[in-house]
DRENLO-213403 format. One record per residue: residue in three letters; y, z, x of N, C-alpha, C in turn. Coordinates in steps of 0.02 Angstrom, whole numbers, plus 50000, padded with zeros to 5 digits. Layout:
! DRENLO-213403
alaYZXYZXYZX/...
***
This chain:
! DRENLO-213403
unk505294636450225505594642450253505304648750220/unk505104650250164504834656850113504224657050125/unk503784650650142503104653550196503254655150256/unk503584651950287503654657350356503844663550350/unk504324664950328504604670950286503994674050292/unk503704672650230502944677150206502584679550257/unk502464675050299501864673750348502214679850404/unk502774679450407503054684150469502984693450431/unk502974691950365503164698150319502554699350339/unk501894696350339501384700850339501144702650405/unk501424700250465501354703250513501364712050542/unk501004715050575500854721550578501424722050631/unk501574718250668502184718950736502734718650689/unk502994715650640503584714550609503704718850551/unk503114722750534503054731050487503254736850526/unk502964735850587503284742350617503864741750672/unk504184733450665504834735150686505404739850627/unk504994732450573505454737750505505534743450488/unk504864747350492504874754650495505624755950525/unk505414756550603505744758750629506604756850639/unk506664749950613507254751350586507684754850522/unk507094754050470507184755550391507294764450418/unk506864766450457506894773650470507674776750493/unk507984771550564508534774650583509104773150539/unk509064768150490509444766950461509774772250386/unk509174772950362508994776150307508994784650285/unk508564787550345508364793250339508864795450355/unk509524795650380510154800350375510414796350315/unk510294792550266510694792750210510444795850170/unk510844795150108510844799250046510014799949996/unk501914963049594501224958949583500854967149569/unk501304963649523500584970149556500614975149504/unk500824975949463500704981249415500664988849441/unk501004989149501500864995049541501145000649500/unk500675007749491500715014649456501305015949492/unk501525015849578501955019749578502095015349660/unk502715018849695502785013749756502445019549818/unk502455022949814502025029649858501415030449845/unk500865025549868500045025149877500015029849917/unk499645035649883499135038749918498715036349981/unk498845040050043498265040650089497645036650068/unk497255033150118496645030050079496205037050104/unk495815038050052495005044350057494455037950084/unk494345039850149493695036150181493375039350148/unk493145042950122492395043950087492125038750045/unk492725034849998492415030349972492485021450018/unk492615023550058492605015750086491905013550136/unk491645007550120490825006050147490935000750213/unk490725005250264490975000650311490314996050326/unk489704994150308488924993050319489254985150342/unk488954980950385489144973650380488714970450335/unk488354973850277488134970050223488574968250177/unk489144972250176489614971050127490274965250156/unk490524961250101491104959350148491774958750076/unk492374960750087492544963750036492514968049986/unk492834969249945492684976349902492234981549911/unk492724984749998492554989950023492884996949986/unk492984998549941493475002049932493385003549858/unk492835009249823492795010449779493375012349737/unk493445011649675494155012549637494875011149669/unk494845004149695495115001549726496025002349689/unk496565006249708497145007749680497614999849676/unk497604996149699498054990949704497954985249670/unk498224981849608498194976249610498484972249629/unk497984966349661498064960049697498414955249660/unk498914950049664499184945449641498494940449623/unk498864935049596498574931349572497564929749569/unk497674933649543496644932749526496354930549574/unk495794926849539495304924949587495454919649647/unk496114917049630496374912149691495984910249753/unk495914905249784495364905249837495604909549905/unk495974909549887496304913949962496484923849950/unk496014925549886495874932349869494994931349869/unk494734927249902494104925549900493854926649962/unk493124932049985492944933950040492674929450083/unk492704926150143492454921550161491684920450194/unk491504927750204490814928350246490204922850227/unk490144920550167489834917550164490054908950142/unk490524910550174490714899550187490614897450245/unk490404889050244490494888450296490964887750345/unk490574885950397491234883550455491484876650464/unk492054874850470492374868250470492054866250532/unk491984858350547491794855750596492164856850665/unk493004857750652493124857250698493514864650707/unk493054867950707493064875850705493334877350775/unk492874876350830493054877450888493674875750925/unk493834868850917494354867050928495084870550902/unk495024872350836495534875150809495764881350837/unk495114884750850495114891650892495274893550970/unk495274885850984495544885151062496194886051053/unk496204880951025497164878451006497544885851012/unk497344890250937497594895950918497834900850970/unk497034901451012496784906951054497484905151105/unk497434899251128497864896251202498644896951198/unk498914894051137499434892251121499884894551055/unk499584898951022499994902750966500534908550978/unk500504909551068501224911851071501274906351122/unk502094905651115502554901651150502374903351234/unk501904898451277501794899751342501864893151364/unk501914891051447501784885851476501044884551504/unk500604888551483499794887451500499574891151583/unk500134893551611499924894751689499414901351667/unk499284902451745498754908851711499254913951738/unk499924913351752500474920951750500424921551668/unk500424916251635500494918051554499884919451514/unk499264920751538498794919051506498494925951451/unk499134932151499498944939851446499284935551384/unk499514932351337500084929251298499454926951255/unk498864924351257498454924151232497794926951176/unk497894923651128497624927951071498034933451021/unk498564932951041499054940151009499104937550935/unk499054942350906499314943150833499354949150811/unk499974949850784500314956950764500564955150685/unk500694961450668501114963050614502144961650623/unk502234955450569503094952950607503224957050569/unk503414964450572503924971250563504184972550608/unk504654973350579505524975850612506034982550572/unk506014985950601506334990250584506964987950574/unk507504992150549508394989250521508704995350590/unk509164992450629509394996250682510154997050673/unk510305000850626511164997150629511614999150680/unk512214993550666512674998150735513284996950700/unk513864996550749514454996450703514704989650690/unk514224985550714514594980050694514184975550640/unk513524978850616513134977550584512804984550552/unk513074986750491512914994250480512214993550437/unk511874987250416511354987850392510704987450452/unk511054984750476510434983050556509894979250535/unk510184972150486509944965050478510014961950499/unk510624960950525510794953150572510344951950606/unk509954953750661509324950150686508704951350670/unk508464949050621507834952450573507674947350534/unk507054943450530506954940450506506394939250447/unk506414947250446506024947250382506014947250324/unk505654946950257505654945150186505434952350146/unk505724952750088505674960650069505434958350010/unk505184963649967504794964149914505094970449861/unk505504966849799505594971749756505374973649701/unk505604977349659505224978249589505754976549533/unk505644972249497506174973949425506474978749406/unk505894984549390505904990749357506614994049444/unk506474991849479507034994749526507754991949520/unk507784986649481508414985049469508864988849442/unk509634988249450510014991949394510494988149371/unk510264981649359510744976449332510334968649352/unk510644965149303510604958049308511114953649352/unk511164948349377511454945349414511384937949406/unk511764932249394511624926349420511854923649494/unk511734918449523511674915849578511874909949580/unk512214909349641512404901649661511594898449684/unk511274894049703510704890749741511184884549785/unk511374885849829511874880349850511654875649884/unk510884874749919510784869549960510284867049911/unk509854869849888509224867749845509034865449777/unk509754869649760509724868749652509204874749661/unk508994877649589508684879549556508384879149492/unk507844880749486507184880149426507194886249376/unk507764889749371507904896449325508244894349242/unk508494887149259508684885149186508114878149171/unk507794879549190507494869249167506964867949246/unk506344865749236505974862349288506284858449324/unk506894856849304507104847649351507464856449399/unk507644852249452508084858649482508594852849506/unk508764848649467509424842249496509724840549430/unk510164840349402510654838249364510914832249372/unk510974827949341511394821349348512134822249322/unk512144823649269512804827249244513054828849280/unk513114834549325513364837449392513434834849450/unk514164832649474514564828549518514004828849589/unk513754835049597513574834949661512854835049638/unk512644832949580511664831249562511214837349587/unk511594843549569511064848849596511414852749553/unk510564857849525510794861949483511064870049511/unk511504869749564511694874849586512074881849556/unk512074883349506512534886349443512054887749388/unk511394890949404511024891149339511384897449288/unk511004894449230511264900949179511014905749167/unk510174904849177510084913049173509874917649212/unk509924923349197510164928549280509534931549296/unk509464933349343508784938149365508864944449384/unk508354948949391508334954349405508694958149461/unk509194962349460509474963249539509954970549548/unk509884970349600510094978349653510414977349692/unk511244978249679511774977549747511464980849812/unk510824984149797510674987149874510194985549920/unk509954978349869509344976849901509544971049977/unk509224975150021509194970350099508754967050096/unk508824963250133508194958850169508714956450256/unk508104953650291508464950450357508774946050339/unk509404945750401509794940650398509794936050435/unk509344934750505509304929150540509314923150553/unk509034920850482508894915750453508794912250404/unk508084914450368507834913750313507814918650256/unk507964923850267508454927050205508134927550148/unk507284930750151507234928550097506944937050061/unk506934936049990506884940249956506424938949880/unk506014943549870505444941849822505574947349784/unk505674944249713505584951949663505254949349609/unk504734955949621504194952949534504604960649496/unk504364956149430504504958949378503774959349338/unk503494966249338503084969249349502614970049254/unk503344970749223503054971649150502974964349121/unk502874958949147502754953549130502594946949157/unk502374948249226502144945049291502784938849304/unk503374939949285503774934349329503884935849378/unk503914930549440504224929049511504674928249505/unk505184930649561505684925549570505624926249667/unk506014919649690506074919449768506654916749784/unk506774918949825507554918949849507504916749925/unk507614911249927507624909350006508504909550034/unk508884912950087509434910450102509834916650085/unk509844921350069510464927650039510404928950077/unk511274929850061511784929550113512404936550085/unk512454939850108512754946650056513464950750095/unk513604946550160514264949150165514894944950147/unk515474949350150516084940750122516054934150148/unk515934937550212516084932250272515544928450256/unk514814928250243514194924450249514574920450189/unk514704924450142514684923050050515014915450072/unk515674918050100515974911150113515904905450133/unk515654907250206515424901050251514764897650200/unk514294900950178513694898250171513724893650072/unk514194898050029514294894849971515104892049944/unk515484893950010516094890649995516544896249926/unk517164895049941517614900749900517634897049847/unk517164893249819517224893449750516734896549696/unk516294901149749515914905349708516184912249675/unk515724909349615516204914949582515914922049588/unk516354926549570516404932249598515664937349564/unk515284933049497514954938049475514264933649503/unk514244929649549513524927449561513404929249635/unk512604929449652512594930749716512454921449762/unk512574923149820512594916749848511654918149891/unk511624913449880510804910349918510834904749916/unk510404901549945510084891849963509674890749937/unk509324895949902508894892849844508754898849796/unk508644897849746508134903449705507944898049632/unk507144903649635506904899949587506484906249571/unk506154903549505505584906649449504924904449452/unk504614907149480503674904249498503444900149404/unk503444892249430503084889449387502554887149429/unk502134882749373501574878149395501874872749407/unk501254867449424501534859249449501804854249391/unk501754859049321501934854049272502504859049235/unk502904862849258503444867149257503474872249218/unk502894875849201502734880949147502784889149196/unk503274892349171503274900649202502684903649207/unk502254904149263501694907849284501764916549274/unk501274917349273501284924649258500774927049319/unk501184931049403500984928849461500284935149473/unk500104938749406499664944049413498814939449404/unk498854934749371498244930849357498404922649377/unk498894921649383499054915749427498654911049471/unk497944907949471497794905349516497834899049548/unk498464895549522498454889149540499044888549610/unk499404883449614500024882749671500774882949614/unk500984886149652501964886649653502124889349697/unk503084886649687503264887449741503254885849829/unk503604885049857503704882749931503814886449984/unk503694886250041503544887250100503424882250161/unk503324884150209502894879150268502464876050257/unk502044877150219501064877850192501474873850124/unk501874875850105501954873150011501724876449955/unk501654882949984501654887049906501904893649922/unk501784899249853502304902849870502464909449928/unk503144911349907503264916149985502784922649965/unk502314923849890502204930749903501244930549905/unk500944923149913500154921149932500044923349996/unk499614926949993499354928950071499894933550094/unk500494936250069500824942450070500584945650085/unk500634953150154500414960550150501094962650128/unk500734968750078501284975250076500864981650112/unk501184987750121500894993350150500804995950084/unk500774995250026500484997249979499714997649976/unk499494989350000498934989449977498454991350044/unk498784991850136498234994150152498265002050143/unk498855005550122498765010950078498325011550054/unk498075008950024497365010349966496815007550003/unk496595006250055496335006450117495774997650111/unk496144994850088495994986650105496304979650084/unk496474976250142496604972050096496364965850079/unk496404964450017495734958849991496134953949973/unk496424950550025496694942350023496584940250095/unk496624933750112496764931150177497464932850167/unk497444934350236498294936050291498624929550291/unk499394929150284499744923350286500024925650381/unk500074918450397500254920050471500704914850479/unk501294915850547501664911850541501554912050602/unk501494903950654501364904450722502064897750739/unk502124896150795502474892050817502084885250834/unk501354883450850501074877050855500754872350813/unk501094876150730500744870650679500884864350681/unk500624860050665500534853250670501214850050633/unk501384845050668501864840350639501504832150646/unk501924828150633501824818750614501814817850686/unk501884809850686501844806650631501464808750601/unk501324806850516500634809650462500014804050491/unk499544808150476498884802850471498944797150419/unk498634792350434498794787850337498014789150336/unk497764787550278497104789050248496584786150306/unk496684779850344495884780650366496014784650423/unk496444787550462496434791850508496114797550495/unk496324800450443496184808850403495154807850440/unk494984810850466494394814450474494224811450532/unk494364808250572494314802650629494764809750690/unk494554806450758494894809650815495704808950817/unk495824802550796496634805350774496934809450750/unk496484814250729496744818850683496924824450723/unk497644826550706497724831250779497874829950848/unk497694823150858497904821750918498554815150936/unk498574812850868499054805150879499174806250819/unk498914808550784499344810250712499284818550668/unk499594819250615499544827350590499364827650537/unk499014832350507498714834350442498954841150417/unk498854841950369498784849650338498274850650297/unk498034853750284497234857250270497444859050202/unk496894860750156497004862350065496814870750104/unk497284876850076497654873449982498304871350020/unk498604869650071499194867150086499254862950025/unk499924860050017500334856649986500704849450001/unk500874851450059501194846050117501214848550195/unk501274843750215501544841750304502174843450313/unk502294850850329502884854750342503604851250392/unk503134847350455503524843750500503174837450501/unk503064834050461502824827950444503274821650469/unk503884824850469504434820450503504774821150546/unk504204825750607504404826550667503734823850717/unk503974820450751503634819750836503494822450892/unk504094825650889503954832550949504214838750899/unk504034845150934504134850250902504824852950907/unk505434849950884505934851550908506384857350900/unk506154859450848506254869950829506044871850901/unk505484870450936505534876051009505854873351057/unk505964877751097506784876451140506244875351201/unk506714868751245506404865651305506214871351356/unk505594871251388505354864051374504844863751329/unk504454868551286504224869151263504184865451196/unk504624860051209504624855651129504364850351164/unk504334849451243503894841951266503384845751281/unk503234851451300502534853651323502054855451268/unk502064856751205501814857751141501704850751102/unk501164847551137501084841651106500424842751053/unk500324837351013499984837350939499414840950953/unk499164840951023498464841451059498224849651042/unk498954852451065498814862351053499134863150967/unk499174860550930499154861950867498834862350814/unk498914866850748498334868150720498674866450649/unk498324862250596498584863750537498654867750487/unk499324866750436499454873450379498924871850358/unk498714878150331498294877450271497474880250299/unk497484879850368496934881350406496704888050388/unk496184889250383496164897950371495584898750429/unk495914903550461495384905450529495004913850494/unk494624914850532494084923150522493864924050570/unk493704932650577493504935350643492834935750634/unk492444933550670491714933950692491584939950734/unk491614946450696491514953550736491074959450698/unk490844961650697490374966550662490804972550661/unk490954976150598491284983250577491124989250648/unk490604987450676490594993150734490784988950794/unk490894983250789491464981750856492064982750841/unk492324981250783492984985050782493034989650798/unk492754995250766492705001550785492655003250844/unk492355001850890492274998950975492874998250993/unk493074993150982493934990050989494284995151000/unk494294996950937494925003950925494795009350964/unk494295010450975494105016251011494385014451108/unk494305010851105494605007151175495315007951188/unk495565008151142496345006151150496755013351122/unk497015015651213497515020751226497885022951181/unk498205016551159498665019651094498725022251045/unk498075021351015497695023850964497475031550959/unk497415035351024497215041251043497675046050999/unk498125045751012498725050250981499105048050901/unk498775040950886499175041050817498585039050764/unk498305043550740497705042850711497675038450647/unk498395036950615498575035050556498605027250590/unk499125025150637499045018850660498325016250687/unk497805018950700497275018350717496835016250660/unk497025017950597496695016550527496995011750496/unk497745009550515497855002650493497724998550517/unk497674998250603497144992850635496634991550625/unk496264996950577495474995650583495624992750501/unk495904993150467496144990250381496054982750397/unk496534980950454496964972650433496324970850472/unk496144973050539495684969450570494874967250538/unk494854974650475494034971950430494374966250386/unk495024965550382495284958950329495454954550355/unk495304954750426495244949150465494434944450461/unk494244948750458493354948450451493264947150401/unk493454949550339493024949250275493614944550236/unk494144941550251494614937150201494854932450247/unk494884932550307495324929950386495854929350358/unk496364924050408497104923050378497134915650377/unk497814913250353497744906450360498384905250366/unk498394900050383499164896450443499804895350389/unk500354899050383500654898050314501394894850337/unk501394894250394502324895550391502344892850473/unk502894892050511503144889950589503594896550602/unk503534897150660503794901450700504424899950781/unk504464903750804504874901150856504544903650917/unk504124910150910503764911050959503264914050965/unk503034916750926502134920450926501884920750871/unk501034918750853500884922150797500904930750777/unk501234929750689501434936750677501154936050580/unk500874941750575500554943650494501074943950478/unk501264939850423501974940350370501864948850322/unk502264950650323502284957050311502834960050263/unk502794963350197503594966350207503894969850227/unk504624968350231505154970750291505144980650265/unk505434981750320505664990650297506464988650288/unk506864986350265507454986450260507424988950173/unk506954988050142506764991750089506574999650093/unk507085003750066506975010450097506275012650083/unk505765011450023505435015149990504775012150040/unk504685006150033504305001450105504285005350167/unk504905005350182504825009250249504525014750250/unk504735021650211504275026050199503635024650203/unk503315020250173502665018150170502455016650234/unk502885012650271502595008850334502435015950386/unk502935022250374503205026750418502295030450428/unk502125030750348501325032950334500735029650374/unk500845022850381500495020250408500605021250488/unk500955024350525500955024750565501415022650616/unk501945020150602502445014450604503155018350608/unk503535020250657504205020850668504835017850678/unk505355018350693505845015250695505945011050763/unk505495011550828505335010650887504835005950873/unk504095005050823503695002650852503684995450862/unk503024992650878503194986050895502564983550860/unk502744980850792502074977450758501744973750787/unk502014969650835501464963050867501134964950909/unk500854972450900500654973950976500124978550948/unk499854978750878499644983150833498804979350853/unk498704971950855498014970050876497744966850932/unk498474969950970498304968451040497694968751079/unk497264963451107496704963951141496174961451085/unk496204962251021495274959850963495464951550959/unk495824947650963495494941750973495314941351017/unk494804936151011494734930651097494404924751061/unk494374920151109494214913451076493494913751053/unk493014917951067492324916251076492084921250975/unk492974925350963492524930250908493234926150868/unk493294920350854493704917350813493594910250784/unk493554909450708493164903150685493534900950641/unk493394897350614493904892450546493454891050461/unk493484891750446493114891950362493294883750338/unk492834881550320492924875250284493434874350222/unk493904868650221494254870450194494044870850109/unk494544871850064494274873149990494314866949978/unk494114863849901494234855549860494794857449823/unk495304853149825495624855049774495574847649729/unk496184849649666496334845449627496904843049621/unk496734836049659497664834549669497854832149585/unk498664831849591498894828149510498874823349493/unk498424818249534498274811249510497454811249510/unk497174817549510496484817949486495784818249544/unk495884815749602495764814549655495584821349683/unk495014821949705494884827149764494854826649839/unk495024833249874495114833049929494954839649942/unk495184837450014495244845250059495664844050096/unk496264839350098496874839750152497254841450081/unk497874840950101498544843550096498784837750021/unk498904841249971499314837449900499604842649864/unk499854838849821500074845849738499424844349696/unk499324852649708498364852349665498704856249609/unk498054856149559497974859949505497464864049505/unk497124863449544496304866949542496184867049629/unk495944872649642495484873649706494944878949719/unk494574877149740493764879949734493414879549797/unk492894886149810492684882149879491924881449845/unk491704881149787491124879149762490894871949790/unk490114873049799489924866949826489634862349767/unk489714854149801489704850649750489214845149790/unk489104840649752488534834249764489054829349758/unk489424829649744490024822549757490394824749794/unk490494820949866491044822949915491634822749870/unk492374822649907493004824649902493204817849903/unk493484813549843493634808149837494454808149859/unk494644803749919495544802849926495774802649897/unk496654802749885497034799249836496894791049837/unk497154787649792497074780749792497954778049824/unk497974779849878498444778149916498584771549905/unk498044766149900498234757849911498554759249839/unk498364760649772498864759349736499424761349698/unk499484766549742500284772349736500674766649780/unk500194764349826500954760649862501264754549839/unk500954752149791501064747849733501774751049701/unk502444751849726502924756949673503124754049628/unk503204745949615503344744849541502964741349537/unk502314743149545501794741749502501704731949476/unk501924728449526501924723949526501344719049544/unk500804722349572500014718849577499994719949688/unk500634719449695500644718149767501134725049834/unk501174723049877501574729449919501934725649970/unk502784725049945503034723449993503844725449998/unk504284720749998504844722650024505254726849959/unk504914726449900505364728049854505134736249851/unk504454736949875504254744449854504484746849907/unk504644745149974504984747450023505864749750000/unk506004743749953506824744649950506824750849896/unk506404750249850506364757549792506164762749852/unk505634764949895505474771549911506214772449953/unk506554767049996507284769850036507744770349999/unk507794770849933508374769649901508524777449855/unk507704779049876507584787249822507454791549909/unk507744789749955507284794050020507944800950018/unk507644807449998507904811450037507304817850041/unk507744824150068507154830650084506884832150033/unk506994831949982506874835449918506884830049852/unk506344829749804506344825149767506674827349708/unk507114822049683507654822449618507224821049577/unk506914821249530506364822549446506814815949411/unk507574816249416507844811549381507804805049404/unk507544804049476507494795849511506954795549493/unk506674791149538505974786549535505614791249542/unk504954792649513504674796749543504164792849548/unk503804787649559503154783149594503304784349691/unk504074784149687504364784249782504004789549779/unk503884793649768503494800549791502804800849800/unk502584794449851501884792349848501414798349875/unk501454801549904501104807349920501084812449889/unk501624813449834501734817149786501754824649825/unk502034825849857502364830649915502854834749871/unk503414830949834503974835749815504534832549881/unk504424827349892504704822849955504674814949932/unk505514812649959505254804449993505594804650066/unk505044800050103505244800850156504964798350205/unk504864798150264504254796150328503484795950305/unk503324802650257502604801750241502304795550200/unk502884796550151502834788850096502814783950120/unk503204781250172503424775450236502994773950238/unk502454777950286501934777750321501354773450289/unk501254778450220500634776050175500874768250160/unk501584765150119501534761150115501504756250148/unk501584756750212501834749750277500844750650295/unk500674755250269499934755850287499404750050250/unk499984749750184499474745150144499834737350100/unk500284737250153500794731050160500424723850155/unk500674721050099500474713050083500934708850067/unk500864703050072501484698950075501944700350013/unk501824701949967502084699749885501864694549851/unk502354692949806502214687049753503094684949762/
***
């Protein structure tokens, strides 16, 4: 009977019934050093528009850039192009706003704007956040007090790397002890994601705040009346470390922290109107579109094969992880658009696209477009983001609900807004409409992705927790993880029912530091469907 047993265990029909039972069963169980916040006007006299140059257009350049040399503060003109460049650029061009493909929808095509929103209040919302979904940017030095915080869905990393407690009834460190920087006046949107970034400027700490929530009524519903009265309520906050839990200092910073869609943090690939203030900006654009790629995941021999993208999903370096890795259809967009958005029109995080246009077609561009006639100031920030479209591109950071939009910070920050007002930008305008008409599919390409260094030593160019990324070229390709023997979880010589019963026994969204941590075969910061995957991938009878 224990050879048949065996003999049926190693069957590929009787692995992916298990999956799929182990799945329904299981998976619902248990920066800047800035002189001042009012940048000066940029002086074109010193800015070089020649297309010999690509980046550091902008003699005595006023702004510093976050984290150093990072690959994504790195000009791309001279990398190459990914193989499947074109394709990516279809995808984007066709399907990065929410359409059904007819050609009534086909003006819907190519858009990418700036996601700014003005604060509109009324009386039943006197900040004019409630529908606003944008992320704000503060300063320490603007604080006028300290504060601690509930983190009620996530724990937090403000007292200790683990962000889970065992001690603590409910295994999350939701109640940290020490407080961060803060301003009873600081907004951000309330729509959703709620989130809020404040560096602390005299000593490069981050902090990020996903989830604040700041009226009684939110306070309540969202952290329950047992918060106490001197903390603020959010769903997460944390302190920018590295992958081995050490406080980064986010002014020279070039490695990964922090989370997102993409898997790193909310302020990489950030615009402020500070810096095209100072008339460039020298990072790739973070963008948030609605057709990034979800699962099933690829398992390793898929990754570079036609499955990729089409029957299964990837994410591109410096991604981190597979944002919807444990989704099938896109079910964030509302029907029908969650059956009509199949793997086919999607593009992965981590992708960094660039405009293939010469400084005097922009200029061309702009000169074309009506709107521009009368606001001479908005006419100079289009021509800013669009040469940093060209000379840094953007790259795919985050999901959306309905169009690609440049993550931006919000004006619900009074001093921001002022800034934005400079740039050209009123309480009326409509950011997504700022580069209306300069894509098209034919002047849009994709950059090869960077190598990184995942934490089990291994190089790549898809999606892990790296330590190192570079787009330097090398004579030794990009070696995988060694997937066959991560899926080994107790390390027993073989892969079977017992490493299955350890990865379901540690499966939830977020990985506890205090369980197993081998279940974390992808080493995501997850157990879950991705882990599944790899191991039923490399399934042997046992011993």
């Amino acid at each position: 009977m224990n050879a048949v047993l065996k003999k049926i265990a190693k069957s590929r029909i009787f692995s992916l019934v298990l999956m799929g039972s182990f799945i329904g069963l299981f998976a619902t169980s248990g920066y800047l050093l800035l002189t001042g916040s009012n940048a000066a006007p940029q002086n074109t006299s010193n800015y070089t528009s020649s297309d010999e140059e690509c980046g550091n257009r902008v003699e005595n350049y006023s702004y510093d850039v976050p984290f150093g040399d990072a690959v994504w503060n790195q000009p791309v003109c001279d990398l190459p192009r990914y193989d499947k460049s074109a394709e990516y650029a279809e995808r984007f061009y066709k399907w990065s706003t929410v359409n059904d493909g007819s050609p009534e929808q086909a003006h819907s095509r190519g858009r990418l704007g700036l996601g700014l929103d003005f604060p509109k209040p009324t009386p039943f919302d006197p900040d004019g956040t409630r529908n606003i979904w944008s992320r704000n940017v503060y300063l320490a030095s603007d604080a006028t007090t300290t504060t601690k915080v509930m983190s009620a869905r996530w724990g937090s990393n403000l007292d200790t790397t683990k962000w889970h407690d065992p001690s603590n009834p409910f295994n999350i460190r939701a109640m940290p002890n020490n407080p961060i920087p803060w301003n009873p006046d600081w907004l951000t949107g309330q729509a959703g994601d709620n989130e809020i970034v404040i560096l602390d400027e005299s000593n490069g700490r981050i902090y990020e705040i996903w989830g604040y929530w700041k009226t009684d009524f939110d306070r309540y519903a969202k952290c329950g009346p047992l918060l106490p009265e001197d903390r603020i309520c959010t769903m997460s906050t944390q302190i920018g470390r590295d992958i081995d839990g050490n406080i980064i200092d986010y002014r020279t910073f070039e490695g990964l922290h922090g989370d997102r869609g993409v898997g790193f943090s909310k302020m990489i690939t950030f615009t402020r109107p500070q810096e095209i203030l100072a008339g460039e900006i020298k990072h790739a654009l973070g963008v948030s579109m609605p057709n990034t790629m979800y699962g099933p995941p690829c398992t390793k021999s898929q990754q570079g094969t036609d499955a990729e993208g089409n029957t299964c999903g990837i994410a591109l370096a410096p991604a981190s992880k597979l944002e919807h890795g444990d989704k099938t259809i896109p079910n964030y967009l509302s029907s029908p658009y969650d059956q009509l958005y199949t793997l086919d029109k999607t593009v992965p995080e981590g992708t960094r696209f660039a405009l293939d246009m010469s400084i005097q077609e922009i200029d061309s561009w702009i000169n074309s477009q009506e709107r521009f006639n009368n606001n001479p100031k908005l006419a100079n920030t289009a021509r800013i983001v669009a040469t940093a479209l060209k000379d840094y591109g953007f790259i795919v950071v985050d999901t959306s609900g309905y169009g690609a939009g440049i993550q931006v910070s919000g004006a619900e920050n009074p001093k921001d807004k002022a800034l934005w007002n400079q740039l050209g930008f009123h309480e009326n305008s409509d950011g997504s409409k700022l580069l209306r008409g300069l894509i098209q599919e034919d002047n849009l390409y994709v950059i090869e992705p960077p190598t990184v260094t995942c934490d089990d030593g291994s190089k790549s160019k898809y999606y892990c927790k790296w330590s190192e990324a570079s787009y330097a070229t090398s004579d030794t390709p990009p070696q995988p993880p060694n997937y066959e023997a991560r899926s080994d979880i107790n390390e027993d010589g073989s892969v079977g029912l017992i490493d299955i019963s350890i990865l379901l026994g540690n499966w939830r969204d977020k990985w506890l530091p205090n369980q197993y941590p081998r279940a974390d075969v992808n080493r995501d910061g997850s157990v879950g469907l991705v882990d599944l995957s790899i191991v039923m991938d490399y399934w042997t009878s046992g011993n």
